[in-house]
C-alpha positions, 0 to 999 in steps of 0.5 A: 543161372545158365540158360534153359536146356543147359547144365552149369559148366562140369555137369552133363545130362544123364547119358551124356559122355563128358569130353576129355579134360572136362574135369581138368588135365589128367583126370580119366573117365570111362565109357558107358558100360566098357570100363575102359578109360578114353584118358588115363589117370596119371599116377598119385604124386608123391607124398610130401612132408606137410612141414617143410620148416617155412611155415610155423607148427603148433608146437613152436607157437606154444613155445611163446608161453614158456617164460623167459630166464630173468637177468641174473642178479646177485642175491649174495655178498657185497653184490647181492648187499648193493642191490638191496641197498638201492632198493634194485635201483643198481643191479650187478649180476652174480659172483663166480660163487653165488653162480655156482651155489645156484648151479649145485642147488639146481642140480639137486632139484633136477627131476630123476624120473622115478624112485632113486635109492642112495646108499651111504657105506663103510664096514668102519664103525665111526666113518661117518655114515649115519651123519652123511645119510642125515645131512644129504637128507637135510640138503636134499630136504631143504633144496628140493622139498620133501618126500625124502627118506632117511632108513637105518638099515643096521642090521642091530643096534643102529643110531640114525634115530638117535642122532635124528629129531625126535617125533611123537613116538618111537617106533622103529623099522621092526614096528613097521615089519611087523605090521606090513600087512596094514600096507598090502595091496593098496591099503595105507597112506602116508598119513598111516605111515607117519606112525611109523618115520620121525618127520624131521620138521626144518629138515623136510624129510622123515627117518625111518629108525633102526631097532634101538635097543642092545638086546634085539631080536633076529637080523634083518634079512633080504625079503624083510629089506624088500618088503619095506621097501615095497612099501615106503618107496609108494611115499618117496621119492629119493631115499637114503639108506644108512647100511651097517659093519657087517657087507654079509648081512643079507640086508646090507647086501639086499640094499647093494641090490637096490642101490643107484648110487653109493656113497663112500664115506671115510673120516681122515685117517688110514683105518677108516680109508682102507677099511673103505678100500677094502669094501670096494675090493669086495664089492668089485670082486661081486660084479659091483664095478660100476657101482664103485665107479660111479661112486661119490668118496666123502672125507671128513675131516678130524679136528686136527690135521695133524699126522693126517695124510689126506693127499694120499686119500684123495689119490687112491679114492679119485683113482677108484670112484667117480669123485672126492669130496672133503667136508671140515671138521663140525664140533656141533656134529661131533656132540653127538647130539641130534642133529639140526641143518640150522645148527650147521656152520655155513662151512658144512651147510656150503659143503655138504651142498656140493656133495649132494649136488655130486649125488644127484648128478649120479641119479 
């Protein structure tokens, strides 16, 4: 305690002028009733960057929770079949191959940041469209989960439902528009919508079927194509649609619209690659080049090479879109019969894995 009559150090009796510099260098005080500073204030210093990159931040300690990637070990092949046989007591890392199926699986789980739409097209009937649309649905399905979409947009008579699963019922695309009105504003759920999309059980996506029947109704048109959209894109994530022969229908040009990337698909002959061709004249010719550029071509091929000129194919479409890719002959596709990823040769499974991971590197 300071002795009687003093005040402790930095404190004056009332009145009492405290001498310069009493509250340390710099630091400017006024005489009573003048206003009047005996000792300037030197101006504010600078403001500094508070993190100078020498101390840690919060952020970098938070970092320390992220986990480390694990050694990679091969799961495949010969040397995936050691690891298993020395109970991982002998570990070699992966081949050039399994590296890549892991590269591709990745790219195909990557998050696109929101809705995407890829739409399969060829005016050729027999070009394979309907098939692309299933088995990108089936890999993106298998790879990634489910929210996946598989729409028949045939104008008429389309087939997706037909080479599809089949589920509890068979409603088509026209059950739905027909009672939209159950999903306006926020009514509807996913389970509501289950009355209407075949779930495709391994394949983990749903089908949204096209009218089946020889005999219907109108065409479908522009707004039907966006009011369903409207709808099934609040339960999907990723959607491809399966388009028709006729690139004036309004819905076929309704999906062009909505498309952010398209699928070209051709089986190994001149018909179908240049009736291709000419689609993307069209589409280039209507403001649609870059949609063509980014395009992915895929060629499948026919039972027999014979008399195919699949060079020539490859050239043309690698010249016009982003990227060809060739899947084999498949007589369990060729059948007709719905289709199952299981029941896919690891050929096709390998295969159409590429060309999905081509896909989404687009998206």
């Amino acid at each position: 305690m300071p002795p009687p009559g003093q005040f402790p150090p930095g404190q004056f009796p009332p009145g009492q002028v405290p001498p310069p510099g009493a509250y340390g260098a710099g630091v400017g005080y006024a005489e009573p009733g003048t206003g009047n500073p005996a000792v300037p204030p030197l101006p504010p210093m600078p403001q500094e960057n508070w993190h100078d990159g020498s101390t840690p931040t919060a952020e970098e300690f938070a970092r320390r929770r992220q986990a480390k990637p694990a050694d990679p070990v091969a799961s495949q092949g010969l040397r995936g079949a050691l690891a298993k046989s020395t109970m991982g007591l002998v570990s070699v890392g992966p081949g050039k191959r399994e590296l890549e199926y892991r590269q591709e699986v990745e790219m195909v789980r990557r998050n696109f940041g929101g809705l995407r739409q890829v739409t399969v097209v060829n005016p050729k009937g027999g070009a394979g469209k309907t098939v692309a649309v299933l088995l990108l649905a089936m890999t993106f399905g298998q790879k990634r989960g489910g929210y996946v979409l598989a729409w028949d947009n045939n104008e008429t008579q389309g087939t997706l439902g037909m080479r599809a699963q089949q589920d509890f019922h068979n409603r088509t695309v026209r059950d739905l528009l027909h009672n939209l009105r159950d999903f306006q504003g926020a009514q509807g759920r996913i389970g509501d919508l289950s009355q209407y999309v075949r779930a495709q059980g391994e394949g983990m996506f749903d089908v949204l079927a096209s009218d089946e029947s020889a005999t219907a109704g109108e065409m479908l048109t522009a707004d039907a194509f966006g009011e369903l959209r409207d709808v099934v894109s609040r339960f999907y994530k990723l959607i491809f649609v399966d388009t028709g022969n006729n690139v004036r229908a309004e819905n076929w040009q309704a999906a062009i619209d909505a498309t952010d990337q398209l699928v070209v698909t051709m089986s190994a002959r001149n018909d179908s690659a240049e009736t291709a061709s000419r689609m993307l004249d069209h589409l280039e010719q209507h403001g649609r080049q870059r949609l063509v550029r980014q395009a992915v071509t895929v060629v499948s091929m026919p039972p027999s090479k014979r008399y195919v000129d699949v060079p020539a194919i490859t050239r043309h479409f690698a010249a016009r879109t982003r990227t060809v890719m060739i899947v084999p002959y498949e007589r369990f596709i060729d059948s007709g019969e719905p289709i199952r990823y299981a029941g896919l040769s690891a050929a096709s499974r390998d295969a159409w894995l590429k060309v999905a991971a081509a896909v989404s590197e687009g998206l």
